[in-house]
Biopython code that builds the backbone (N, CA, C, O; Angstrom):
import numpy as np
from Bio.PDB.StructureBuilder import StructureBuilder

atoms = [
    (1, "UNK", "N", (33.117, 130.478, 74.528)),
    (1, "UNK", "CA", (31.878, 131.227, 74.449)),
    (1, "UNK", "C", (32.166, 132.720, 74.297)),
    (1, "UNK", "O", (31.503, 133.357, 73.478)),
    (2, "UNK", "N", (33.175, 133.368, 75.080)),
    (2, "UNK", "CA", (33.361, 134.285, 74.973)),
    (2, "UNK", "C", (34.218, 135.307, 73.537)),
    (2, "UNK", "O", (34.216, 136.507, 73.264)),
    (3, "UNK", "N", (34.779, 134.257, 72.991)),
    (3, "UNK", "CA", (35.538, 134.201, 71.671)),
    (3, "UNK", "C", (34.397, 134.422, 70.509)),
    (3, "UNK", "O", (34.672, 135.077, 69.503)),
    (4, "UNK", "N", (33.004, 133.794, 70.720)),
    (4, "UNK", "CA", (31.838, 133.403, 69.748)),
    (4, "UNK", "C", (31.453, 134.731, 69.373)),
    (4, "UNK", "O", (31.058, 135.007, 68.241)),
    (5, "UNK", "N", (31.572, 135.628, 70.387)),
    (5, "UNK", "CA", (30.681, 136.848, 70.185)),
    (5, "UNK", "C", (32.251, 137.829, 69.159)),
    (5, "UNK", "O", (32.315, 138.352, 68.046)),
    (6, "UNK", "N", (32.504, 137.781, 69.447)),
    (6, "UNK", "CA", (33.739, 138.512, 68.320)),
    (6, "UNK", "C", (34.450, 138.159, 67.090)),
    (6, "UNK", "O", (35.546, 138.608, 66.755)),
    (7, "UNK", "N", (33.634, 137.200, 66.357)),
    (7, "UNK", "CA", (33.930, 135.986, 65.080)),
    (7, "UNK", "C", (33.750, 137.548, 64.413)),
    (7, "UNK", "O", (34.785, 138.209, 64.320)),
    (8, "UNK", "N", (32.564, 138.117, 63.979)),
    (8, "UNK", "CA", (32.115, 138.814, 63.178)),
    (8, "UNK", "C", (32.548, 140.179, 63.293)),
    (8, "UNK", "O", (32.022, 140.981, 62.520)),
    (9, "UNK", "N", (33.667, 140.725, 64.357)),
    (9, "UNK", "CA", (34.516, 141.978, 64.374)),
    (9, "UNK", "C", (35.735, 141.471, 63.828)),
    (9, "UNK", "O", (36.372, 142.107, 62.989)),
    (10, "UNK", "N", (36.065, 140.436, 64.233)),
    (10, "UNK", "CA", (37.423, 139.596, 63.822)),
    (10, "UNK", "C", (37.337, 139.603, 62.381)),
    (10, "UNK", "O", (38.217, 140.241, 61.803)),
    (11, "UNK", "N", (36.275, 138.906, 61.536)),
    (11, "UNK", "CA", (36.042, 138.866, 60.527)),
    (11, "UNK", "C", (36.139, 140.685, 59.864)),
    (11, "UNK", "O", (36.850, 140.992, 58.908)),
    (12, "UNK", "N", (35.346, 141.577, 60.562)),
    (12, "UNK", "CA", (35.483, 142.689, 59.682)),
    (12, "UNK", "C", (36.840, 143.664, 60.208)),
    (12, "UNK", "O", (36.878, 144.738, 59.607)),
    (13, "UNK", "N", (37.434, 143.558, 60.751)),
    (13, "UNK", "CA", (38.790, 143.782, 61.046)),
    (13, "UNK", "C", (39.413, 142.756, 59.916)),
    (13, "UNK", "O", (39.919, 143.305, 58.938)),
    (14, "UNK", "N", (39.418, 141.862, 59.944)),
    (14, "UNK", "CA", (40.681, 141.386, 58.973)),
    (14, "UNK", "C", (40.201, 141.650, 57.377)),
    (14, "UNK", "O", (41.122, 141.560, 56.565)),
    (15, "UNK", "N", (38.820, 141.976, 56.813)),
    (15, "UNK", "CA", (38.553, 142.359, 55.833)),
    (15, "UNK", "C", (39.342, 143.629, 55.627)),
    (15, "UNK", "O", (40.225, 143.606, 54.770)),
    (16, "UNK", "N", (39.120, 144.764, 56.331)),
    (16, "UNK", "CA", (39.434, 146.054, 56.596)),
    (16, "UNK", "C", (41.315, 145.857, 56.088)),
    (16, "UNK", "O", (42.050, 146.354, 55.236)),
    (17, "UNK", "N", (41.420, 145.033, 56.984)),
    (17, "UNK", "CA", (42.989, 145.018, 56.811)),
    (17, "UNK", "C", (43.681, 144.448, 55.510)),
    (17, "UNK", "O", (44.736, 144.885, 55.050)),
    (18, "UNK", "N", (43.133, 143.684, 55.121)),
    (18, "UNK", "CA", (43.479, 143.318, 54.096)),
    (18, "UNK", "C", (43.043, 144.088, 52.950)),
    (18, "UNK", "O", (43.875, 144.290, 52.066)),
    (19, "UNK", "N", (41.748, 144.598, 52.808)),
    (19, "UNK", "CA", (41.663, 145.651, 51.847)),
    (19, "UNK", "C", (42.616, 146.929, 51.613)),
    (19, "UNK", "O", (42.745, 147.558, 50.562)),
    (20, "UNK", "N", (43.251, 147.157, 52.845)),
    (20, "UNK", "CA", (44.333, 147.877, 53.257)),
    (20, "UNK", "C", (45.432, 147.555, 52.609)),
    (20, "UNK", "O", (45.724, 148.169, 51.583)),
    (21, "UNK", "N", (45.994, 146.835, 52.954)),
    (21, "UNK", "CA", (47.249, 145.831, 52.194)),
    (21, "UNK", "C", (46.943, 146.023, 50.891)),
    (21, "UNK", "O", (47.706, 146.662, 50.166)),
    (22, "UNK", "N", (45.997, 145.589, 50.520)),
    (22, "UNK", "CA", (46.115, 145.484, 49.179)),
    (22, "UNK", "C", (46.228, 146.763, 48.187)),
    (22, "UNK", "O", (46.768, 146.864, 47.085)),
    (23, "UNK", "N", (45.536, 147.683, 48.963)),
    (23, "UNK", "CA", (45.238, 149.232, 48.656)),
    (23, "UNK", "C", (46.772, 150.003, 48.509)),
    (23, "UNK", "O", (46.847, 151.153, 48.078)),
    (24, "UNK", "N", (48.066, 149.159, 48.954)),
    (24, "UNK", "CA", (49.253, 149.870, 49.091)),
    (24, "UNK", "C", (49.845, 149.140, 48.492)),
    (24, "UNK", "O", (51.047, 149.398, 48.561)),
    (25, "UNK", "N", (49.483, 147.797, 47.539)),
    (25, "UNK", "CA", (50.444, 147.249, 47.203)),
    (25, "UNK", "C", (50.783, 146.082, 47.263)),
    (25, "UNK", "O", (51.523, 145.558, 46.431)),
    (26, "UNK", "N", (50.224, 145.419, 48.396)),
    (26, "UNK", "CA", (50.601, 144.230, 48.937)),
    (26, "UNK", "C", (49.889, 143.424, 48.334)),
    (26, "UNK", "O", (48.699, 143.505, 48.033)),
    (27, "UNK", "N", (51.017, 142.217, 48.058)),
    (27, "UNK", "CA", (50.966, 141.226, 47.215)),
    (27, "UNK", "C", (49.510, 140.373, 47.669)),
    (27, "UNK", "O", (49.272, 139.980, 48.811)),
    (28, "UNK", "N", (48.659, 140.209, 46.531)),
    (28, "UNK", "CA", (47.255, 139.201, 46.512)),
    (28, "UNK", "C", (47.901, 137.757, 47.383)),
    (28, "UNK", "O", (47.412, 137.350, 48.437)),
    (29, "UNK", "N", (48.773, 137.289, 46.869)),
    (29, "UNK", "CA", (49.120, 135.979, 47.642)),
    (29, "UNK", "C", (49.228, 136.074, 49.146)),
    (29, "UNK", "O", (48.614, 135.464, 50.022)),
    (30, "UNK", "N", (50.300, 137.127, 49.226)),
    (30, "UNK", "CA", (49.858, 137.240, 51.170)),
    (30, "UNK", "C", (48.627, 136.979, 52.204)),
    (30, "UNK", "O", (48.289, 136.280, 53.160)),
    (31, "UNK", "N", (48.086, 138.280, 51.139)),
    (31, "UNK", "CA", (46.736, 138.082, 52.064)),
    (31, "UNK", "C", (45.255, 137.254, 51.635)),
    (31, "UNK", "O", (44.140, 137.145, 52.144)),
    (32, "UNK", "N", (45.900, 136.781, 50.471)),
    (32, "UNK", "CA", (44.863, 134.967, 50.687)),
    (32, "UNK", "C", (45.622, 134.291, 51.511)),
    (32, "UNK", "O", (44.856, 133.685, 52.260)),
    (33, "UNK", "N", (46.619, 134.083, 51.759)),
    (33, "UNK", "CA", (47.398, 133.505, 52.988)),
    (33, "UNK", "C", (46.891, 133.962, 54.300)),
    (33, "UNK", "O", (46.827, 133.080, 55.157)),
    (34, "UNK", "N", (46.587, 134.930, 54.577)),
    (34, "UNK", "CA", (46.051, 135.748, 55.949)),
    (34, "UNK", "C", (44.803, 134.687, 56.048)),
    (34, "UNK", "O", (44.776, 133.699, 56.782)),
    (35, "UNK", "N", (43.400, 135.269, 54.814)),
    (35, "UNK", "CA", (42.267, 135.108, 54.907)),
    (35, "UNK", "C", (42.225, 133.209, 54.825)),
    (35, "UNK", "O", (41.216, 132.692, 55.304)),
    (36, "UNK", "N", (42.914, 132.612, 54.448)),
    (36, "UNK", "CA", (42.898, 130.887, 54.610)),
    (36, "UNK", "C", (43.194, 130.450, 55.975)),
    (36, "UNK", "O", (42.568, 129.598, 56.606)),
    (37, "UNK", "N", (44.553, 131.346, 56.499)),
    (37, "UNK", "CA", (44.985, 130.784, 57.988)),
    (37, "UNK", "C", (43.790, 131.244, 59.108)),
    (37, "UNK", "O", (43.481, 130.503, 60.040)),
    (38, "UNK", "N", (43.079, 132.755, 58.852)),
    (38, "UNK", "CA", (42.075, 132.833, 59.991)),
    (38, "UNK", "C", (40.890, 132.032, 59.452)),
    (38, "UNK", "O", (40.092, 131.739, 60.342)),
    (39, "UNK", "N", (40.543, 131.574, 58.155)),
    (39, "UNK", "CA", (39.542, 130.524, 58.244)),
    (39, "UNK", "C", (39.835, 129.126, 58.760)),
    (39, "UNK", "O", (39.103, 128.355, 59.382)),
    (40, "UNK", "N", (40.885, 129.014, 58.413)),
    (40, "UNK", "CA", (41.261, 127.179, 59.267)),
    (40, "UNK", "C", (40.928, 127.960, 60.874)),
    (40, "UNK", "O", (39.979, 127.295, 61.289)),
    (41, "UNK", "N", (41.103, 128.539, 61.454)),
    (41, "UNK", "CA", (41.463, 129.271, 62.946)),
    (41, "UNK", "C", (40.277, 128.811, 63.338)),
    (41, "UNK", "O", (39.993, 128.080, 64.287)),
    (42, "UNK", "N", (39.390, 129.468, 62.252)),
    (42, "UNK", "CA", (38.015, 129.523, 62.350)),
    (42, "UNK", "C", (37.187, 128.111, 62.310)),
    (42, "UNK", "O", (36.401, 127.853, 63.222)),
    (43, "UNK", "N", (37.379, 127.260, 61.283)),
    (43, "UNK", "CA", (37.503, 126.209, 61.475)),
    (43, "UNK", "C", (37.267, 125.313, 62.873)),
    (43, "UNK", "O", (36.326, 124.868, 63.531)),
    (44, "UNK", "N", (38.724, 125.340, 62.898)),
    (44, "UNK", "CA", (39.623, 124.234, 64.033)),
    (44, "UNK", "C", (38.145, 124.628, 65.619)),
    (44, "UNK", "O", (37.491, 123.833, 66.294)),
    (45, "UNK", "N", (38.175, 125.861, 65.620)),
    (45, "UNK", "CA", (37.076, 126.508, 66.770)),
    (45, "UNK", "C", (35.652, 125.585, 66.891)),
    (45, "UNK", "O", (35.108, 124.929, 67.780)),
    (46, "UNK", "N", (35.393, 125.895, 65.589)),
    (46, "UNK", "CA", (34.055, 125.354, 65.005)),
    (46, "UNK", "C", (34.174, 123.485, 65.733)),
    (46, "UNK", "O", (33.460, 122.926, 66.565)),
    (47, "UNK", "N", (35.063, 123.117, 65.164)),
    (47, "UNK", "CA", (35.189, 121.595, 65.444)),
    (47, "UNK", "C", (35.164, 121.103, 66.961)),
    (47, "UNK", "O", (34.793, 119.943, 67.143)),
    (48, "UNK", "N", (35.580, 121.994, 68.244)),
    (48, "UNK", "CA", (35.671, 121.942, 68.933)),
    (48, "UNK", "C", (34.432, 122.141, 69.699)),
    (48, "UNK", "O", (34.319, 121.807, 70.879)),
    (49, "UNK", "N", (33.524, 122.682, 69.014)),
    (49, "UNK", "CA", (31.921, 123.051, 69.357)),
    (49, "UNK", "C", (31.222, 121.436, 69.265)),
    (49, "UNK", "O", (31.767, 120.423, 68.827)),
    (50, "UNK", "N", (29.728, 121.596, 69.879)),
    (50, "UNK", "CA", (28.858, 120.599, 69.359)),
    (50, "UNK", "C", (27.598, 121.674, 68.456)),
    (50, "UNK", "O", (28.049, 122.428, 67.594)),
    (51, "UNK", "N", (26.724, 121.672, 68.608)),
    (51, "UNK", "CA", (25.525, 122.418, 68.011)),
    (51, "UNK", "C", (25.346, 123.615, 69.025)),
    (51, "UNK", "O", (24.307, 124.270, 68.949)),
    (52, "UNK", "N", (26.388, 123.969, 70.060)),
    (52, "UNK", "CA", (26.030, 125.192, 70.546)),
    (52, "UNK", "C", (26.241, 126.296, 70.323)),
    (52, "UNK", "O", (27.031, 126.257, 69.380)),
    (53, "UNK", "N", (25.942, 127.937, 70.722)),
    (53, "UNK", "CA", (26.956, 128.723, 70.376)),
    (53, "UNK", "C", (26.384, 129.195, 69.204)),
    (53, "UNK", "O", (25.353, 128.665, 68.790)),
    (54, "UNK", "N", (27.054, 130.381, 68.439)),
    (54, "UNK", "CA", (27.389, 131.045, 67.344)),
    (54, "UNK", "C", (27.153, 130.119, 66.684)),
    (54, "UNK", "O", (26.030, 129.748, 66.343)),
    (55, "UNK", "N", (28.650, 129.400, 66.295)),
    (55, "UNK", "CA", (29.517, 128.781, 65.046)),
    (55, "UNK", "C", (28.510, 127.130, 65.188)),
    (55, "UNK", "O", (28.764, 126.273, 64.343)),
    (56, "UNK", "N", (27.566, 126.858, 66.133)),
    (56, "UNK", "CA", (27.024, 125.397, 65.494)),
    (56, "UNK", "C", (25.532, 126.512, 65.191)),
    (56, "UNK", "O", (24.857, 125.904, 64.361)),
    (57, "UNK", "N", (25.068, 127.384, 65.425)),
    (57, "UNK", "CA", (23.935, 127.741, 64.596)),
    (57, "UNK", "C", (23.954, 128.313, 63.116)),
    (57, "UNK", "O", (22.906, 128.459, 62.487)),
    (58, "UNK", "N", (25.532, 128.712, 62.452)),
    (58, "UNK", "CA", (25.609, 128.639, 61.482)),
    (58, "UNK", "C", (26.083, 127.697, 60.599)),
    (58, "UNK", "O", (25.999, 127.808, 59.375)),
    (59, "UNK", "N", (26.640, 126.662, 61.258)),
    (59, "UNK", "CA", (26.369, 125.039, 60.729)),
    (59, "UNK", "C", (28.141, 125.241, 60.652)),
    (59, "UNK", "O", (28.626, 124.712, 59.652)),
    (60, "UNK", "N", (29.013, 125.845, 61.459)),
    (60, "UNK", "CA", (30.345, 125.471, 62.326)),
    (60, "UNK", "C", (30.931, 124.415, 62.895)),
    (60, "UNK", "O", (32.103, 124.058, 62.779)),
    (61, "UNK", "N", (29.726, 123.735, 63.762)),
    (61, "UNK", "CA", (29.995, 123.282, 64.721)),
    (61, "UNK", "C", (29.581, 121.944, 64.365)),
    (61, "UNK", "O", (28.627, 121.641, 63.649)),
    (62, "UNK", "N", (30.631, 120.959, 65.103)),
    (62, "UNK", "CA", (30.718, 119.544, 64.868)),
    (62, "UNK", "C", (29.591, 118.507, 64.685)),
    (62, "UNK", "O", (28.430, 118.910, 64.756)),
    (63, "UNK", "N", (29.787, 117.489, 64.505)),
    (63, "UNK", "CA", (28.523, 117.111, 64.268)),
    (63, "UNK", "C", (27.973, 116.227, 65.416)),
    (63, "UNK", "O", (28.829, 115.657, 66.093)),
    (64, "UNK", "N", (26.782, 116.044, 65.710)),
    (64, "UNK", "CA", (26.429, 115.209, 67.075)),
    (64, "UNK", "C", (26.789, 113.882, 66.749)),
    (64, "UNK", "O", (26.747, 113.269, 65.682)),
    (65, "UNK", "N", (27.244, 113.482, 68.174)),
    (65, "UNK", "CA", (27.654, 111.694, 67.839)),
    (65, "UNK", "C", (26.766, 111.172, 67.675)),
    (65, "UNK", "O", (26.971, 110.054, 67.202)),
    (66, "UNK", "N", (25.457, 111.486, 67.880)),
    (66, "UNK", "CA", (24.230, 110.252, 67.810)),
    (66, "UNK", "C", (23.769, 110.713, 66.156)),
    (66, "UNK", "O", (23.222, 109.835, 65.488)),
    (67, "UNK", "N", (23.944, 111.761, 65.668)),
    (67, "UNK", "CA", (23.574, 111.931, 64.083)),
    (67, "UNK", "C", (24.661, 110.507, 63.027)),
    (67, "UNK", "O", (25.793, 110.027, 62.972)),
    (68, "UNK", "N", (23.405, 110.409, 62.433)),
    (68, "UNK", "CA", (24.014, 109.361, 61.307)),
    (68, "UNK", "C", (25.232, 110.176, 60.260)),
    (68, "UNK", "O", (25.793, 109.549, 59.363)),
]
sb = StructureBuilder()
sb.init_structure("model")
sb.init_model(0)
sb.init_chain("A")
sb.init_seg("    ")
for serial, (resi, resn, name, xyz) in enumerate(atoms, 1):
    if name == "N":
        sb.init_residue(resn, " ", resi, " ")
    sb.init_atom(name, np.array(xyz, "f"), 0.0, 1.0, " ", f" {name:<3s}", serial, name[0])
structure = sb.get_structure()
């Protein structure tokens, strides 16, 4: 829960940073490598949810066992 509220600094911190990187040079492949590994991160979180929270009101979060 406490992780939920900082998705969207996390998210604009690693934008920031990577626009950075790239701004000096750094190779495009890296940091689609960055931005894939914190989305699985992001992900894996999500799955661990049911419909509560942040990440199941933006449709994150796992699916209910009683849903078809």
């Amino acid at each position: 829960a406490e992780n939920e509220a900082k998705i969207l600094l996390w998210w604009h911190k690693i934008f920031l940073l990577l626009v950075r990187h790239i701004d000096f040079g750094r190779s495009l492949s890296i940091c689609v490598t960055v931005l894939n590994n914190f989305v699985h991160i992001i992900k894996v979180y999500g799955e661990e949810r049911s419909s509560a929270g942040l990440l199941g009101v933006i449709g994150l979060g796992r699916k209910s066992p009683l849903s078809p």
